[in-house]
N, C-alpha and C positions, 0 to 999 in steps of 0.2 A: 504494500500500500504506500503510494506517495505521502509524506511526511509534512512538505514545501515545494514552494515554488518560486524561483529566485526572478527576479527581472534586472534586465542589464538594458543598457542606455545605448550602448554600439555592439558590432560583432564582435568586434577586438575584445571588447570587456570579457564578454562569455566565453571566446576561445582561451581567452588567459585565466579563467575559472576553472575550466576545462582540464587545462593542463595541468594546472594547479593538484584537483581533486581527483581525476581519471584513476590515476596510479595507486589512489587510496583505499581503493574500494576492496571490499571482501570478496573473496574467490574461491568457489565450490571446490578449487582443487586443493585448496587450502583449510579445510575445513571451517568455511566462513570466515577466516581473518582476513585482513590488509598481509602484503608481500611487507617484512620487515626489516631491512629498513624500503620504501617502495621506490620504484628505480623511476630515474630522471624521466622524464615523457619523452623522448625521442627513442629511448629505448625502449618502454615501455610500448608507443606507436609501434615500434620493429616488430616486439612480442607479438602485439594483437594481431598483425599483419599474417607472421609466422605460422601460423595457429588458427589461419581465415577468418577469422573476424570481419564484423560487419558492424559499422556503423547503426543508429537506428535513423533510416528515412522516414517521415512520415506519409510522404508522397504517396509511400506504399500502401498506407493503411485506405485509403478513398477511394472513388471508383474514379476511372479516366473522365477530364471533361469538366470534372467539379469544379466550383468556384470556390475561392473564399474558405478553403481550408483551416479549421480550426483542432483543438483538442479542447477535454472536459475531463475534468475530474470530479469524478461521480461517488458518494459513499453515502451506503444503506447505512439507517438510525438502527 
């Protein structure tokens, strides 16, 4: 379940967030921990590459043609 939702003013902002936090995250291979200590983002970029990783697009989630492209975050009371 989403937690937050951050807003940034430029791309720059979020991509430098991005890098920042990417590397931080907990990993199934790990048994839910952070990589410690978590490796620089260009290596970390390398790993996810290695390994096929994907990005998440949202494009994908819509049907072709759509307008106006949104997300929601939605939780049952």
């Amino acid at each position: 379940m989403a937690v937050r939702a951050d807003i940034f003013e430029t791309k720059q902002e979020a991509e430098e967030y991005m890098k920042r936090i990417e590397p931080t995250v907990p990993l199934v291979s790990l048994g839910g921990q952070p990589r410690n200590p978590p490796l620089e983002y260009k290596d970390f970029a390398k790993w996810k590459s290695d390994q096929g990783f994907e990005d998440y697009d949202y494009k994908t989630m819509y049907m072709p043609g759509g307008a106006n492209p949104r997300e929601m975050l939605l939780r049952k009371r």
